[in-house]
PLY file of the C-alpha trace (Angstrom):
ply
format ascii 1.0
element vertex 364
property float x
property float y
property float z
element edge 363
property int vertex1
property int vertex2
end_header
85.69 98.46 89.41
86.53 94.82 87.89
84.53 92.11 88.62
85.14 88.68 89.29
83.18 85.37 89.94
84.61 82.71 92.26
83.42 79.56 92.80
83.89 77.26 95.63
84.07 80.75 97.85
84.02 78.49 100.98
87.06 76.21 100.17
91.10 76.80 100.99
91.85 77.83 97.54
88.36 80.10 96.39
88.46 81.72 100.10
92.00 83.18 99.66
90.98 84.39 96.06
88.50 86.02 97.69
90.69 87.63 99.98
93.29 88.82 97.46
91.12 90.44 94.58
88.99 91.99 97.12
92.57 93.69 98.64
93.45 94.75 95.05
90.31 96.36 94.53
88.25 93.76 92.73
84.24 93.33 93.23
84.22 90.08 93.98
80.67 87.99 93.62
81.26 84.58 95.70
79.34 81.68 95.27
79.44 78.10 96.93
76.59 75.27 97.10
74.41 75.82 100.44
75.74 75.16 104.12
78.71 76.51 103.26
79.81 79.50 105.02
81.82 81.28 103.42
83.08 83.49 106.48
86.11 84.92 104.60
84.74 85.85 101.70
81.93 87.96 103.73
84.44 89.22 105.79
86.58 90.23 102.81
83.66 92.42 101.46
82.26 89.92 98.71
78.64 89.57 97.77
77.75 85.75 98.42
75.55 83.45 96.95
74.48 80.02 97.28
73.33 77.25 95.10
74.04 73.72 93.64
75.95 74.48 90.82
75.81 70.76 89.25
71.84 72.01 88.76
70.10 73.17 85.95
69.09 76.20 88.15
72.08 76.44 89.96
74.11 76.63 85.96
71.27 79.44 85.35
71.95 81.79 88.46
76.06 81.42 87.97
75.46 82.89 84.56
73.43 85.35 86.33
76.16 86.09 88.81
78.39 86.43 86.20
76.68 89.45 83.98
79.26 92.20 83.34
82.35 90.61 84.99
85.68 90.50 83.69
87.09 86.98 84.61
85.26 83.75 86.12
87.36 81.89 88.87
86.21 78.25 89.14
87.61 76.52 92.39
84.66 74.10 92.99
85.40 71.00 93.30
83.42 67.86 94.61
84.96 66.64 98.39
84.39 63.16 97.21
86.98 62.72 93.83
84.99 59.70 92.83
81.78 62.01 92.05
83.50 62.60 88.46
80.27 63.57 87.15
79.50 66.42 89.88
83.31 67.95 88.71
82.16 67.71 85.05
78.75 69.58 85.75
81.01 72.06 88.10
83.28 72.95 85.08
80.58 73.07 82.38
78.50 75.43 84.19
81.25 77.88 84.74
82.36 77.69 81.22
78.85 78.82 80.24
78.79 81.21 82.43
81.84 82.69 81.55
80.91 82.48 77.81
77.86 84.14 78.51
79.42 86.91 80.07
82.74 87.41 77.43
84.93 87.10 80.18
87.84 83.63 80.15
87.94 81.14 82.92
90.31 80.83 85.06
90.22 76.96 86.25
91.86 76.40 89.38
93.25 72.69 88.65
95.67 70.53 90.43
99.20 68.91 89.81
97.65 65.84 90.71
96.98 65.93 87.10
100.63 64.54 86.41
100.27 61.48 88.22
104.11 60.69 88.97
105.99 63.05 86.79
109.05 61.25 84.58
110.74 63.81 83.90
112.07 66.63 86.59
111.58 69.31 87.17
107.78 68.53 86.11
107.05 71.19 83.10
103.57 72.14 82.20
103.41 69.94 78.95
104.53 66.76 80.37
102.34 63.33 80.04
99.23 63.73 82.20
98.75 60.03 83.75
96.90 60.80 87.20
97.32 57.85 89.46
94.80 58.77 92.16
91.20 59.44 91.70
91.48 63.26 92.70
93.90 63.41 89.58
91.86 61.63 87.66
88.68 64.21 87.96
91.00 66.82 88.18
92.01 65.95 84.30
88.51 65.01 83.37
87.88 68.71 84.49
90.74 70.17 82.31
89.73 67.92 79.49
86.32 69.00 79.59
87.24 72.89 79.89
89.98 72.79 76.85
87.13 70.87 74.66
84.45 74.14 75.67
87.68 76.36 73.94
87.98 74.60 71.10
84.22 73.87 70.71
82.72 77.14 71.88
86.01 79.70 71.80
86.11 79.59 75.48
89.10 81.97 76.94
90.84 79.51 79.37
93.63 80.03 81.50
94.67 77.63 84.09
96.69 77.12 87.03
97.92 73.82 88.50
99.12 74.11 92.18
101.40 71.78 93.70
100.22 70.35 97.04
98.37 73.02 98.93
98.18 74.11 102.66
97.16 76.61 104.38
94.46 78.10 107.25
90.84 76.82 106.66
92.37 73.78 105.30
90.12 70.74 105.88
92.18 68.15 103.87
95.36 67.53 103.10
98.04 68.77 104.41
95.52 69.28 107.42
95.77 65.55 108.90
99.17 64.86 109.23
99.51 68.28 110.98
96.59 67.15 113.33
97.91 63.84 113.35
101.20 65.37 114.94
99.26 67.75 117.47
97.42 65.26 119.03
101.23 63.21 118.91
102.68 65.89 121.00
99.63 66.42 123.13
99.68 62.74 124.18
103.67 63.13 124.86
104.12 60.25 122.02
107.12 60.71 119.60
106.69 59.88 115.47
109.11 57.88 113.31
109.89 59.83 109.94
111.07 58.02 106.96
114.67 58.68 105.90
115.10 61.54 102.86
112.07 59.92 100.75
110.83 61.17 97.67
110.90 65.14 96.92
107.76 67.12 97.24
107.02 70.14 96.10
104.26 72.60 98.11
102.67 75.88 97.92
100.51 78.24 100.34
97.29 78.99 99.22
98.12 82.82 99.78
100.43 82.62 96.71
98.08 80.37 94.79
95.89 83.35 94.91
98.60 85.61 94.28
99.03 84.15 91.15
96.17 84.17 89.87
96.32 87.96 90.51
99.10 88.15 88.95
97.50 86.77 85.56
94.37 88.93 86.29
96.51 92.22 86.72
98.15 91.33 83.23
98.33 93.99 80.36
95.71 92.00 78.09
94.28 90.17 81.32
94.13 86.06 81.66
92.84 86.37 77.81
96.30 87.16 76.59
97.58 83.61 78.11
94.78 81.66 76.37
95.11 78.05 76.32
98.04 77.81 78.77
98.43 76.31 82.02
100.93 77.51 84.52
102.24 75.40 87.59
102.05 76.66 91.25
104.64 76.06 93.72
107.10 77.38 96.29
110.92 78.07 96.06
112.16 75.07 97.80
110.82 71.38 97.20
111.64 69.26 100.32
112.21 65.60 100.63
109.76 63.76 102.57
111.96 63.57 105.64
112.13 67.40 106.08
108.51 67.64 105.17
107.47 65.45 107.73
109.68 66.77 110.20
109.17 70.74 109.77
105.36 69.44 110.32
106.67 67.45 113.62
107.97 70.96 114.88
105.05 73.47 113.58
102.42 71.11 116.00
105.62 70.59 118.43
105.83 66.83 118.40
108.93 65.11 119.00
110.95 63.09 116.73
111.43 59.49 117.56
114.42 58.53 114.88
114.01 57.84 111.05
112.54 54.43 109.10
114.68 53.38 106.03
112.66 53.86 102.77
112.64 52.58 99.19
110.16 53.60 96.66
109.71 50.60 95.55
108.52 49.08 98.99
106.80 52.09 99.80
104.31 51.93 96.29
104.06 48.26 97.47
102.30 49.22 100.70
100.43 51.48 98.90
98.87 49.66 96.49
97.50 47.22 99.17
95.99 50.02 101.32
94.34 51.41 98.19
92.69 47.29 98.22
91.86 47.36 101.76
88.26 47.37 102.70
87.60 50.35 104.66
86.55 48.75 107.44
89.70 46.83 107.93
92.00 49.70 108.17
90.94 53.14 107.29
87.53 53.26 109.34
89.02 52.06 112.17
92.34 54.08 112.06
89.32 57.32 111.52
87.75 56.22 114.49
90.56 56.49 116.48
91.75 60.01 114.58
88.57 61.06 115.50
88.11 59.54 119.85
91.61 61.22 120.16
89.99 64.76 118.21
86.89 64.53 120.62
88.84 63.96 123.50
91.63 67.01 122.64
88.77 69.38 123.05
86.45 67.93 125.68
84.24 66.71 123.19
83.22 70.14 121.23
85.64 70.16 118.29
85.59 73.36 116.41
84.99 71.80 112.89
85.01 67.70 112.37
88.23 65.63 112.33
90.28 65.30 109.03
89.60 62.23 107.42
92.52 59.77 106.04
92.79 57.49 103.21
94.79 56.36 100.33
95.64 59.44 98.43
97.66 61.20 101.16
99.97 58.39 100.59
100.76 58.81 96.98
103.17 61.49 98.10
105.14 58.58 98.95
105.44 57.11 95.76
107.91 59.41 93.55
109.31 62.72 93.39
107.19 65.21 92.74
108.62 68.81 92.04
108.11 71.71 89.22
109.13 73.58 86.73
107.43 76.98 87.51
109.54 79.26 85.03
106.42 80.07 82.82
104.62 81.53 86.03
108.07 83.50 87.52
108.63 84.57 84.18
105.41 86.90 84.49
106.86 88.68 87.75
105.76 85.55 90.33
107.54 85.21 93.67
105.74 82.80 96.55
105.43 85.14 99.93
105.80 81.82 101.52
109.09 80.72 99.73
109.45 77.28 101.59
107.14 75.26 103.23
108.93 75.15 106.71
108.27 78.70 107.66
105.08 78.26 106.08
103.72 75.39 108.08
105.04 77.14 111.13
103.05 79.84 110.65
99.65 78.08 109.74
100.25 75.91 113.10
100.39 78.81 114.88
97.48 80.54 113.21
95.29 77.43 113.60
96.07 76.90 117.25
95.26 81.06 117.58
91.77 80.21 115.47
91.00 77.08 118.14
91.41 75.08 114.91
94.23 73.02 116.15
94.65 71.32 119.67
96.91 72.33 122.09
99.34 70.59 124.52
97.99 68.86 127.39
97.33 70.96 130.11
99.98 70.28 133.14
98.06 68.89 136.22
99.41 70.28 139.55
101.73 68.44 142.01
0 1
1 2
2 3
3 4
4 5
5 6
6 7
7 8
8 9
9 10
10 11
11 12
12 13
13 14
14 15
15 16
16 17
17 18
18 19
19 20
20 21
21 22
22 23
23 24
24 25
25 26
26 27
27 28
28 29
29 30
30 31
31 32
32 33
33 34
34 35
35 36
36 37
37 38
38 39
39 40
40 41
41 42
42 43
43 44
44 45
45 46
46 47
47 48
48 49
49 50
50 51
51 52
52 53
53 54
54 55
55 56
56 57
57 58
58 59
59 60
60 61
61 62
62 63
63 64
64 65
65 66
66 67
67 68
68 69
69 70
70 71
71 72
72 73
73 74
74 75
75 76
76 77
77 78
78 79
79 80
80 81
81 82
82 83
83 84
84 85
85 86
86 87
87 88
88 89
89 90
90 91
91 92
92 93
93 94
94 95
95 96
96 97
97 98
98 99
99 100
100 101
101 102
102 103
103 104
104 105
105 106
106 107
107 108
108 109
109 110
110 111
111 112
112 113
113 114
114 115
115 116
116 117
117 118
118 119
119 120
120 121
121 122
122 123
123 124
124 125
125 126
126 127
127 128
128 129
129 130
130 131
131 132
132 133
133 134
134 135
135 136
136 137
137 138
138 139
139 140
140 141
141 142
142 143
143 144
144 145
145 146
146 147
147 148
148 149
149 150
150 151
151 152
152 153
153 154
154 155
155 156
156 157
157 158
158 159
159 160
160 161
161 162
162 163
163 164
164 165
165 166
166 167
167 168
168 169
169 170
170 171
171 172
172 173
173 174
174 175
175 176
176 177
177 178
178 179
179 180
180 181
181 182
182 183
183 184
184 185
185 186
186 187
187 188
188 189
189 190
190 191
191 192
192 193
193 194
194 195
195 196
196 197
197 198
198 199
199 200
200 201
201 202
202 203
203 204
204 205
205 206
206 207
207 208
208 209
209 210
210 211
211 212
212 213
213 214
214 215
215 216
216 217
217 218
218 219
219 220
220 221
221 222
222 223
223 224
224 225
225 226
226 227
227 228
228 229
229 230
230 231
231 232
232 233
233 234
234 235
235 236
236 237
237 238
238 239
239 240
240 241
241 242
242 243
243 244
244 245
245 246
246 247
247 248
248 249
249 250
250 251
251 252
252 253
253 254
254 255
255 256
256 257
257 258
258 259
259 260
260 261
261 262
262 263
263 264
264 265
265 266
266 267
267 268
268 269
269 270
270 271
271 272
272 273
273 274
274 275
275 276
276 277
277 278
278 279
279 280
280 281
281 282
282 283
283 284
284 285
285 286
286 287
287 288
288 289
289 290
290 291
291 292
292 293
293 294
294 295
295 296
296 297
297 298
298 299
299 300
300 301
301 302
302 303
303 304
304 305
305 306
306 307
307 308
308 309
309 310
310 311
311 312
312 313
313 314
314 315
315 316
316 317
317 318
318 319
319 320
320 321
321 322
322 323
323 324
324 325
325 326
326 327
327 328
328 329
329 330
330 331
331 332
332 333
333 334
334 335
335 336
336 337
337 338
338 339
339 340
340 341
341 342
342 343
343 344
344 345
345 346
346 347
347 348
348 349
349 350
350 351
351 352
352 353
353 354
354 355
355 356
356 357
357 358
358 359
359 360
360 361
361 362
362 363
């Protein structure tokens, strides 16, 4: 039986790797820092263990973990971007593990890496010029694994997924979806913007799947050394249908469209990046959060999503991918547009008690 080695076991992306190598037949060893859970990957059949793997010790007993497998998934990643220096030790400590072991790394990276693309579809050798601080560490991270392959021979593979969803989700694409739940609970309709830039999106299910795909490879993730492969679904959407197949997934209502014009729109978003946090994102958190508490009596199943900056930079340019290097390898997303997708994780997160419901209907 294969082995593998995931890391960051308890988050959206390493939880569904889990999942998917342990269906194909994989012994998978998880491993996350402590106080995470890592439900999925239990339930999934994985070994788990836990440590800080920015730590000397923590470095040691990854290598450990790793003895004898055949490929090294790293999905850790800090929850605060700005910790740069956590994401470095992260990366460094699975390159030595995977070194240690003979097996390549597979780094779970980001498209965030692109910043805003100029030329479309985005390809994988484009100009990386992050403009957000999770694309920032995200290239730091790539930097520092590509200097380990050229330094130490390190077999590197990596994957770049476009903006990510699905259940377990704790950022992201999770907020606005709350955001419109708690909209439709409270009867209140939401203004989308009218087309806006195109995004591109992908379900973490076929994030993992393609990273199976490039494990099951004659010759393994070793015969793709030194490439990078984007991650996304069929059908980039603008903004506008975006917003609104989110609007129906949490069943809010729609009330009309706002005109929009990038250049307005990276206006406004370069002053909320300047805002103090306690002049607009604390308080509009506070309020995310009294309406959260309030949607389930005060016992929320896990804390409220937190907003800020970043999730805005989706407003600033079109952002879609070239994904022929991945297809080209067999790939085809089992969630080919993010419509039916985000239908589908509503419904699974209201199932889980993840997501609140409508307002219960007092009677006459």
């Amino acid at each position: 039986m294969a082995a593998i080695v995931v890391t960051g076991a308890g988050g959206l992306i390493g939880s569904h790797l889990c999942e998917a190598f342990a269906r194909a037949g994989w012994e998978v060893r998880a491993a996350d820092r402590p106080g995470m859970e890592c439900a999925q990957a239990r339930a999934a059949g994985s070994s788990v263990a836990s440590f800080e793997l920015e730590t000397p010790e923590g470095a040691l007993a990854l290598a450990e973990l790793a003895r004898g497998a055949e490929l090294v998934a790293h999905c850790a990643f800090p929850a605060d971007a700005d910790d740069r220096e956590a994401a470095l030790a992260f990366v460094r400590a699975a390159a030595a593990a995977a070194l240690a072991a003979s097996a390549p790394l597979l780094l779970l990276s980001s498209c965030s890496v692109y910043g805003r693309p100029r030329n479309l579809p985005c390809e994988e050798g484009e100009l990386k010029a992050p403009v957000d601080r999770e694309g920032e560490a995200r290239w730091a991270v790539e930097r520092e694994a590509f200097r380990a392959r050229r330094v130490r021979g390190l077999k590197l593979v990596v994957l770049r997924p476009a903006l990510t969803y699905g259940p377990r989700q704790l950022r992201g694409m999770q907020a606005p979806l709350v955001i419109a739940a708690l909209a439709a609970r409270a009867e209140r309709a939401l203004w989308l913007p009218r087309r806006g830039p195109v995004v591109h999106a992908v379900h973490a299910v076929d994030v993992a799947q393609a990273a199976l795909l490039l494990a099951s490879e004659s010759g393994g993730p070793a015969s793709h050394d030194g490439r990078a492969f984007n991650v996304a679904d069929d059908v980039p959407l603008p903004l506008e249908e975006l917003t609104r197949a989110l609007l129906q997934a949490a069943g809010a209502h729609e009330a009309g469209r706002l005109p929009y014009s990038p250049a307005p729109a990276r206006l406004l978003l370069w002053l909320l990046r300047r805002l103090p946090n306690w002049m607009f994102w604390g308080p509009l958190n506070r309020r995310l959060a009294r309406a959260w508490l309030a949607a389930f009596q005060g016992h929320p199943p896990v804390p409220p999503p937190l907003l800020g900056p970043e999730i805005l930079e989706q407003l600033a340019a079109d952002r879609y991918f070239d994904t022929r290097r991945l297809r080209a390898l067999g790939f085809a997303p089992l969630q080919p547009s993010a419509i039916e997708g985000l239908a589908q994780l509503a419904s699974e997160s209201r199932a889980q008690g993840l997501l609140p419901g409508p307002r219960p209907q007092l009677d006459a």
